[in-house]
C-alpha positions in Angstrom: 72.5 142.0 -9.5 73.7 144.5 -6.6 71.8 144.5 -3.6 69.0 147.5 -3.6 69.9 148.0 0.2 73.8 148.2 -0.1 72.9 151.4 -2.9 70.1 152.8 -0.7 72.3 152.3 2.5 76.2 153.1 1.1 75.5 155.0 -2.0 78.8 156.2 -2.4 80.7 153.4 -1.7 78.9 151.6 -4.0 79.6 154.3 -6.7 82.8 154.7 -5.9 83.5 151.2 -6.6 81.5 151.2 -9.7 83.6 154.4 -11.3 86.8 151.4 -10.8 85.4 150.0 -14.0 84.4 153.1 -15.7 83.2 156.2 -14.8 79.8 157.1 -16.9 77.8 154.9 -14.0 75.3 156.6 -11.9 73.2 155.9 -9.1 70.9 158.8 -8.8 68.0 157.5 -10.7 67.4 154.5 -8.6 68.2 156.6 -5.7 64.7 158.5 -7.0 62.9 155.7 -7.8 63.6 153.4 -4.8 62.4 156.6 -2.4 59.3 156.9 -4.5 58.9 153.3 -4.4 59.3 153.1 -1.1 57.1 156.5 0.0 54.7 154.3 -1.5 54.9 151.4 -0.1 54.5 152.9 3.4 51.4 155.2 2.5 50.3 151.4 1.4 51.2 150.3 4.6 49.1 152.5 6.8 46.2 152.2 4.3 46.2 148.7 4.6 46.3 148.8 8.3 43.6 151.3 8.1 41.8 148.8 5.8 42.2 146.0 8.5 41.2 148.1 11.3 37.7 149.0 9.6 37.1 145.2 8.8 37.4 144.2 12.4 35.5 147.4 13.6 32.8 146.6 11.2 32.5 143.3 12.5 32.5 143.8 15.9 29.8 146.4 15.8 27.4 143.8 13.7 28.2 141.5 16.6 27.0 143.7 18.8 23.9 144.4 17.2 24.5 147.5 15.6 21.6 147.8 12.4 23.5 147.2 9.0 22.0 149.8 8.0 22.9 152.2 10.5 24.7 155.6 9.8 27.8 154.5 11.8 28.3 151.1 10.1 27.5 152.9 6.4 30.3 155.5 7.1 32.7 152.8 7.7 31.8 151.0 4.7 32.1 154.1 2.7 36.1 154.8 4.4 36.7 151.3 3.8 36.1 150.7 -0.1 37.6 154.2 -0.9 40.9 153.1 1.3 40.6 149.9 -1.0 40.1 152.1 -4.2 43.3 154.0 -2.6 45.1 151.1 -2.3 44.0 149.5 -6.1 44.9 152.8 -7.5 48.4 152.6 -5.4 49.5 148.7 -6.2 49.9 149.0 -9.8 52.2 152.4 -9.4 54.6 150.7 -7.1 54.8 147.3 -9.5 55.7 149.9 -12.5 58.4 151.7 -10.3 59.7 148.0 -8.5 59.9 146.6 -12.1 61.7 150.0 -13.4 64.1 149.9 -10.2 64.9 146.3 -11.7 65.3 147.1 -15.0 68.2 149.6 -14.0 69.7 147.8 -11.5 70.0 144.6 -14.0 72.1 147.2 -16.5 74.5 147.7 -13.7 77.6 145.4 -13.5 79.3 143.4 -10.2 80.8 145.5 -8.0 84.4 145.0 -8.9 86.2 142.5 -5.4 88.9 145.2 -3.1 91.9 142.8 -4.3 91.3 143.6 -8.4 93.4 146.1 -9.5 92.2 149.2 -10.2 93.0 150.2 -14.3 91.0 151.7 -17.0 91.7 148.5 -20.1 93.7 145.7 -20.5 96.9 147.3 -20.7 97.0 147.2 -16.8 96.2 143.8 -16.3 99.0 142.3 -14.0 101.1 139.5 -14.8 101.0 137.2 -11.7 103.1 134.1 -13.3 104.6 132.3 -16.3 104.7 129.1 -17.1 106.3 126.6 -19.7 108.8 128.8 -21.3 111.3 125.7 -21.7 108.5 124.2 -24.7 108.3 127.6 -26.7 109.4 126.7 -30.0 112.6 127.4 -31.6 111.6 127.6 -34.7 110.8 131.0 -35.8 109.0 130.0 -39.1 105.9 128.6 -37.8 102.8 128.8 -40.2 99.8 130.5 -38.3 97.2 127.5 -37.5 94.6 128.4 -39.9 97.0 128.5 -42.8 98.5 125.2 -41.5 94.8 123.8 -41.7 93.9 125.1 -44.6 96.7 123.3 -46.1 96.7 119.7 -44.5 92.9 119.9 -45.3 91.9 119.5 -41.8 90.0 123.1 -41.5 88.0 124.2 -43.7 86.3 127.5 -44.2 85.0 127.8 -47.5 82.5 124.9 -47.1 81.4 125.9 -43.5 80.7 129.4 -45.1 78.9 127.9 -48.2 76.7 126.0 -46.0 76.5 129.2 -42.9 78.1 132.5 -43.2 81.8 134.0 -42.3 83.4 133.1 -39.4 82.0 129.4 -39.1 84.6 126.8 -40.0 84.6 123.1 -40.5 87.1 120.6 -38.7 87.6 117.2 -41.0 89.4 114.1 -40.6 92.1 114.5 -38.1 91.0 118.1 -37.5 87.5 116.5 -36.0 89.7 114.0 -34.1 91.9 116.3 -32.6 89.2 118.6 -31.6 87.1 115.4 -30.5 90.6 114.2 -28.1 90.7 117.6 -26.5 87.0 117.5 -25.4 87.5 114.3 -23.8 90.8 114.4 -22.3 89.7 118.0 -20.6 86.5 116.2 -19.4 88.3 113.4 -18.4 91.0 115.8 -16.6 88.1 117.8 -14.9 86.0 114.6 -13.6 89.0 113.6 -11.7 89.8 116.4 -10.1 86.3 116.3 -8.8 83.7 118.0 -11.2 80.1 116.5 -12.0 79.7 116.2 -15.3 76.6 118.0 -16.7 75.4 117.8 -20.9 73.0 120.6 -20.7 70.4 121.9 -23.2 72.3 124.2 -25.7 69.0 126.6 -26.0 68.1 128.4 -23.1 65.4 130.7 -21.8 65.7 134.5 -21.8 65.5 133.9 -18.0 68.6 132.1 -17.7 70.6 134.9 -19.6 69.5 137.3 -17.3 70.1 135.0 -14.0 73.8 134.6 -15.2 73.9 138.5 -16.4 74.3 137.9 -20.6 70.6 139.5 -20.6 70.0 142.7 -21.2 73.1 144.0 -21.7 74.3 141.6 -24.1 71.5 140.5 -26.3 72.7 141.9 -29.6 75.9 139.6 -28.7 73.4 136.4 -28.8 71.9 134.6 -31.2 68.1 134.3 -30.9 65.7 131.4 -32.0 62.8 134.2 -33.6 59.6 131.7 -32.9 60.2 130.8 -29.6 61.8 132.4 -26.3 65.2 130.3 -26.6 68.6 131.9 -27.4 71.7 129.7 -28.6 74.4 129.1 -25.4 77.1 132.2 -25.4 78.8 129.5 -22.5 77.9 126.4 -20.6 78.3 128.8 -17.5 74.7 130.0 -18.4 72.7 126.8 -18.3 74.7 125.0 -15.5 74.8 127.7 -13.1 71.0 128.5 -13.6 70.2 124.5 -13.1 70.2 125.9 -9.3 67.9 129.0 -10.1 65.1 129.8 -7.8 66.4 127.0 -4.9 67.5 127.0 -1.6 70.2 124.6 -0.9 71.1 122.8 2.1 74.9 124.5 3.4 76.0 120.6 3.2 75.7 120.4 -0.8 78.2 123.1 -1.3 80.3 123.5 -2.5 78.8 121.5 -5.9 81.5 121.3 -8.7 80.4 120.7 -12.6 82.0 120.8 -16.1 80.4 120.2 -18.9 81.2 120.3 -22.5 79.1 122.5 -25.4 79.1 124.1 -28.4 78.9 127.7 -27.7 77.4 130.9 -29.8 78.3 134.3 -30.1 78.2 137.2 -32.6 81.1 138.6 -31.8 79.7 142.0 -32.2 82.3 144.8 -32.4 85.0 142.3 -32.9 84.9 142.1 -36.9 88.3 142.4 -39.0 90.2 140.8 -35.6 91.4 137.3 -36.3 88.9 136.2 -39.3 91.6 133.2 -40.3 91.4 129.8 -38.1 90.3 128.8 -34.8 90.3 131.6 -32.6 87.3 134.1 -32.8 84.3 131.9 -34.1 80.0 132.0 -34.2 80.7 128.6 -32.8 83.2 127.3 -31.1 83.6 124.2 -28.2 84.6 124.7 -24.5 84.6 122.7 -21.6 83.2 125.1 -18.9 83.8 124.6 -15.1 81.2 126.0 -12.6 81.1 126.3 -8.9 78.5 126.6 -6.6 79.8 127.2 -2.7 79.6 129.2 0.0 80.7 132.8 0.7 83.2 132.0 3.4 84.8 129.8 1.0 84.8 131.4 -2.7 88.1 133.3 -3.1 90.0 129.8 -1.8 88.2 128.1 -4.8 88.6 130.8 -7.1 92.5 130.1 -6.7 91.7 126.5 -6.8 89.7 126.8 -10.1 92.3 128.5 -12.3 95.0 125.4 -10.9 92.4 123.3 -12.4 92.1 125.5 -15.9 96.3 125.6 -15.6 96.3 121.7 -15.3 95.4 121.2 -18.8 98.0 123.7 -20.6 100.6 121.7 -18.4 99.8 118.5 -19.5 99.7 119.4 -23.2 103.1 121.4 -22.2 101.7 125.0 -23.9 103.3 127.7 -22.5 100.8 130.1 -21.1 100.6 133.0 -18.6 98.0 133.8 -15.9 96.5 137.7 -15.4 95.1 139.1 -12.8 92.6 141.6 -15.0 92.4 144.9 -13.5 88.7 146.9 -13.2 88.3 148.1 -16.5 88.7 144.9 -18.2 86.9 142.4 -15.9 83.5 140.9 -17.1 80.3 142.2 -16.5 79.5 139.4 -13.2 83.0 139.1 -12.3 84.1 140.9 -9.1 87.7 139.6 -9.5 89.0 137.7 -12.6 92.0 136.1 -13.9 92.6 135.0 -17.8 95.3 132.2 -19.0 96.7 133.4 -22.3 98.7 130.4 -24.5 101.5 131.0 -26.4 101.3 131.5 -29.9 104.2 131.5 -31.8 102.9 132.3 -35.5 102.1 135.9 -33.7 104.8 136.0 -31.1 102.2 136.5 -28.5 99.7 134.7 -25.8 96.1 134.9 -26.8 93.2 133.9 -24.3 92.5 130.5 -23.6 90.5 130.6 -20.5 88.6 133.6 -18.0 87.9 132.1 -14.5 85.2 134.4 -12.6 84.5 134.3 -9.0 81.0 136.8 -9.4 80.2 136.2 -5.3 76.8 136.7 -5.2 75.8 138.7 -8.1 74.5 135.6 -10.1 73.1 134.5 -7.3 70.7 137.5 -6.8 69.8 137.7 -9.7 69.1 133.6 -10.4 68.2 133.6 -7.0 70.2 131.0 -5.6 70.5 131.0 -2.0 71.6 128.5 0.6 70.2 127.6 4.3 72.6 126.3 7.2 71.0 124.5 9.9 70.2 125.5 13.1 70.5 129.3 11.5 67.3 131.5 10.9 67.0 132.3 7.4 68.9 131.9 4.0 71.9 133.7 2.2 73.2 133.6 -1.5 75.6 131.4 -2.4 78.9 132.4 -4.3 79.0 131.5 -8.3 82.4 130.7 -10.1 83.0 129.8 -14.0 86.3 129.5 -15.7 86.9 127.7 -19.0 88.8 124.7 -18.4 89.4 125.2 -21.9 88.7 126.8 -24.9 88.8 123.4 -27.5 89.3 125.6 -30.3 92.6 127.8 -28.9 93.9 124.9 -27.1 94.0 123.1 -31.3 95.1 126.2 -32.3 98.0 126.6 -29.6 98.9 122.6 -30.7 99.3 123.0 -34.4 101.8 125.9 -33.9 103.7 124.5 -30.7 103.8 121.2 -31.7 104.6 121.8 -35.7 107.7 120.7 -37.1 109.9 121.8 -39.7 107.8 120.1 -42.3 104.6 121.9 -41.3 104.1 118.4 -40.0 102.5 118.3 -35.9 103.3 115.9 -32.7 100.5 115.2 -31.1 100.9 115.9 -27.4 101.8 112.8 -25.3 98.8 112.8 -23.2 96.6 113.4 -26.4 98.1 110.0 -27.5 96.1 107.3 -26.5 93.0 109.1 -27.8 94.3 109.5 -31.0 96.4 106.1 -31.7 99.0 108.2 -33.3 101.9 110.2 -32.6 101.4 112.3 -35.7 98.7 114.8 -36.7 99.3 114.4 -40.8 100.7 110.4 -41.6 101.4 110.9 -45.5 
């Protein structure tokens, strides 16, 4: 959530910076409803002084003997219950115009960081680096993943639409194993390089959306449990960075590092007729997600640190893959600077994303209200929020059953996938 004070204060840097992503925001209507709020809030102010003032004048009149009944002491009662009408008549105006002030201010997306580059779409994203060009295959007659599934028996979508709807799918056999290795080996990656391990709850509140910014604007993207206020996960970023929400740190716990590994939900909405074969755009799918919780002075340093972490897998699987630095009119709703790893994939002669690491700074935070104290410092400040996938399971199987398939239609298994699998092959006839 952007800070009311920055708008009220710098309106039009703040709109400037805004009109980077696209420019159909405005600020004017919270502009309005702020200085009504706030008009209000200060007639409040004096009433309730007012209020106070008649209370203690009241009182020290009766201790002075003044007859209760007396005209001076019945005036004052009369000023002070219609102040206090005044007042009950003003409180529930300004809760209706803070919660409207809310409501548009959590429609409005993270002020995009000065270092993103300025573009309308993903065509101006900029390519910052390259890596593993030496493993692209030479074969140019690779078989798209799905199809190579389909075939091997080791994806299934027929079933997994018999028993849910389109765009579900069902991993079996070594498909499940596969899938099963990556999960672990990513964990097992991310743990040593210093992330907590988290298995959170894979329905969460409506609160919890809106802390990590999936709520409003996204709600026909979600999938909703009807009886009850629980939605299905879009992204372990939404329950492991709210496990903080509503707390004040101590400055010596950050920065706190976690990963944790869920099935995830989306509906996809407005993506229908894009990639309805195979692994890559799913109701469900598995990530590992990586989350950081630090402090302001040190976020951009860990965002870097974050996507070497994301970039460590892809290496150690030897995928080639290249990392974008996504200009303003592509970058997430909470991000204020984001980059995305794309894998190669050779069935389409193109990279597809495999991972988005965010560094939001402290729009999360507001809006989960997660805030820090330093000692020997008067009051508290909002920490910095990161998430990145560190990866996608499904497009990391995907980007193995192309790079890795042989001749045959036949895949390696990567080297380091290995010794979780006990094999060297995907298929042994």
């Amino acid at each position: 959530m952007l800070d009311i004070k920055k708008i009220r204060e710098n309106p039009q840097e703040v709109l400037d910076k805004l009109h980077k992503r696209s420019p159909n925001y405005e600020l004017q209507s919270i502009l309005d409803l702020d200085s009504k709020q706030r008009d209000i809030q200060n007639i409040r102010t004096e009433l309730q002084a007012r209020s106070n003032e008649i209370g203690k004048l009241i009182g020290q009149k009766m201790r002075e003997g003044a007859n209760p009944q007396s005209e001076e002491i019945i005036t004052l009662k009369q000023e002070g219950n219609e102040v206090k009408a005044k007042l009950a008549d003003l409180e529930p105006q300004e809760r209706e115009l803070k919660a409207n002030i809310e409501a548009l201010l959590l429609e409005l997306p993270n002020l995009p960081s000065d270092s993103t580059p300025v573009g309308k779409d993903e065509s101006q994203n900029v390519e910052v680096r390259r890596w593993g060009d030496e493993f692209i295959p030479e074969n140019k007659d690779i078989i798209p993943h799905g199809d190579i599934g389909e075939k091997w028996g080791i994806i299934n979508s027929e079933r997994a639409v018999k028993v849910a709807q389109s765009r579900f799918i069902a991993l079996i056999g070594a498909g499940a194993a596969l899938e099963r290795a990556l999960i672990n080996f990513m964990l097992d990656q991310q743990i040593e390089a210093g992330y907590v391990e988290i298995m959170p709850p894979v329905l969460v509140n409506s609160e919890t959306l809106q802390g990590t910014g999936q709520l409003p604007k996204f709600a026909e993207e979600s999938f909703k449990c009807d009886k009850d206020d629980l939605w299905l996960t879009p992204t372990a970023e939404v329950p492991v960075t709210n496990f903080y929400r509503q707390e004040i740190l101590e400055a010596e716990m950050l920065p706190i590092y976690h990963c944790a590994f869920t099935p995830c939900f989306r509906r996809e909405a407005g993506s229908y007729g894009r990639d309805m074969r195979g692994l890559i755009r799913l109701h469900q799918f598995h990530k590992v997600e990586l989350v950081k919780i630090v402090h302001p002075d040190v976020s951009v340093e860990e965002h870097e640190k974050m996507v070497k972490d994301a970039e460590r897998i892809l290496q150690a699987l030897k995928l080639p893959y290249r990392v974008l630095e996504l200009c303003t009119g592509d970058i997430g709703f909470s991000a204020a600077k984001c980059y995305d790893l794309e894998v190669w994939m050779p069935s389409a002669n193109t990279y597809r994303e495999i991972s988005s690491c965010s560094n939001c700074f402290d729009f999360q935070a507001r809006r989960a209200d997660i805030r820090f104290k330093e000692k020997g410092k008067k009051g508290t400040e909002y920490v910095h929020t990161l998430n990145g996938s560190g990866l996608a399971v499904g497009r990391t199987m995907a980007a193995i059953l192309e790079n890795y398939q042989l001749p045959d239609g036949n895949v390696r298994i990567p080297e380091v996938l290995q010794p979780y699998l006990k094999r060297d092959l995907l298929i042994v006839e």
